[in-house]
ROSE-963158 format. One record per residue (C-alpha): x, z, y; residue in one letter. Coordinates in pm, whole numbers, always signed. Each point is the difference from the previous one (the first is absolute). Layout:
<atoms>
[atom [X Z Y] "a"] ...
</atoms>
This chain:
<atoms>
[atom [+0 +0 +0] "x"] [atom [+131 -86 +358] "x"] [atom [+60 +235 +260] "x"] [atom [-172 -209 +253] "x"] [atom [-330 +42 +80] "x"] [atom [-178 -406 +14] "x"] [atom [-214 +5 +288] "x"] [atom [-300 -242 +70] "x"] [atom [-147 -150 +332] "x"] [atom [+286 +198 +218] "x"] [atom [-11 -240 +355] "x"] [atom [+309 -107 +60] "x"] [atom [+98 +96 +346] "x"] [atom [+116 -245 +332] "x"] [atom [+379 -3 -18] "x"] [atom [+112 +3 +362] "x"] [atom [+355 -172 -17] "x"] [atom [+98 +60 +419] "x"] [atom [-10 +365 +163] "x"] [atom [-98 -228 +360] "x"] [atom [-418 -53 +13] "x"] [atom [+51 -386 -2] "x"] [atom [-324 -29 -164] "x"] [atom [-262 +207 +214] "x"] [atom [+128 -192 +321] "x"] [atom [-119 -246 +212] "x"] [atom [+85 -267 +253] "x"] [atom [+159 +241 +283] "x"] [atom [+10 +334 -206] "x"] [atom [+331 +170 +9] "x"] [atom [+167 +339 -113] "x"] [atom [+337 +157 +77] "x"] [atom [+268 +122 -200] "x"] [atom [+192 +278 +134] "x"] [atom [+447 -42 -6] "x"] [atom [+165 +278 -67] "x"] [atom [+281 +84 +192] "x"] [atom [+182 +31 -295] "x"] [atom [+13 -170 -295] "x"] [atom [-144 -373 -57] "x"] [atom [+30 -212 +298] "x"] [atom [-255 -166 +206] "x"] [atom [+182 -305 -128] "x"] [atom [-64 +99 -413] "x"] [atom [-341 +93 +82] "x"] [atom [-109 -340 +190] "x"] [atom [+171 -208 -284] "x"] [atom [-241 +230 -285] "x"] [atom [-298 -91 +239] "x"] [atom [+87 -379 -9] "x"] [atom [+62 +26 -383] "x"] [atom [-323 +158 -101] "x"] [atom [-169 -235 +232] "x"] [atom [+134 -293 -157] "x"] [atom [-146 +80 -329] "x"] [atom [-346 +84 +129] "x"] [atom [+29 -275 +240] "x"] [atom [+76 -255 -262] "x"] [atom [-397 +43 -94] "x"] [atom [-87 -37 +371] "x"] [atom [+207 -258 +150] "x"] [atom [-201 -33 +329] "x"] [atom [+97 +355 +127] "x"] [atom [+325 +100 +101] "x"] [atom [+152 +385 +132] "x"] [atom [+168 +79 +300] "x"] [atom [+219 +279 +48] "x"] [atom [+144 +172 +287] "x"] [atom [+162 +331 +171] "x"] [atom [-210 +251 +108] "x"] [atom [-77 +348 +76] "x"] [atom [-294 +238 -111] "x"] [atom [-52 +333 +152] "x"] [atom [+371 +24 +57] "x"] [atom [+112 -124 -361] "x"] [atom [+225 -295 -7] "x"] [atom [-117 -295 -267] "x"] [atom [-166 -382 -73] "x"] [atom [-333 -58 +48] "x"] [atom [-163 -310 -231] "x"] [atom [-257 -251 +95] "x"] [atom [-177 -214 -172] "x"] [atom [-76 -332 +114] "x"] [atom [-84 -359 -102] "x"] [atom [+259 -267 -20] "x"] [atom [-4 -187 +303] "x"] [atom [-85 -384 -54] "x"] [atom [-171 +78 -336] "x"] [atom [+215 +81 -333] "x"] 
</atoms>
């Protein structure tokens, strides 16, 4: 007898592959994500942000993200947009 228990009609639950919320934006949504003074740069950080959009992006071709500096409350980071693809895809 196994040691494993077989269990029937379990749902299978949404895998979420990207810590950003790529999928519950919209056309001019954005978030921030705080730098820390120490450790990864604001360089490392931007270039995950690009990465994980690429994959999700690769479903969506007509949007695109935009990232720059900014500042919230005093905390030093990148804020994300995203927008559509100007001229189409």
């Amino acid at each position: 007898m196994s040691e494993y228990v077989i269990e029937k009609e379990v749902e299978i639950p949404t895998r979420t592959r990207t810590k950003y919320p790529w999928m519950e934006m919209n056309v001019g949504d954005s978030f921030f994500v705080p730098v820390p003074d120490s450790g990864r740069s604001a360089a490392s950080i931007r270039a995950s942000l690009y990465a994980s959009g690429r994959g999700i992006f690769k479903k969506w071709p007509e949007y695109r993200i935009v990232v720059r500096k900014s500042n919230r409350l005093g905390v030093n980071g990148l804020r994300v947009w995203l927008t559509e693809k100007e001229g189409g895809s």
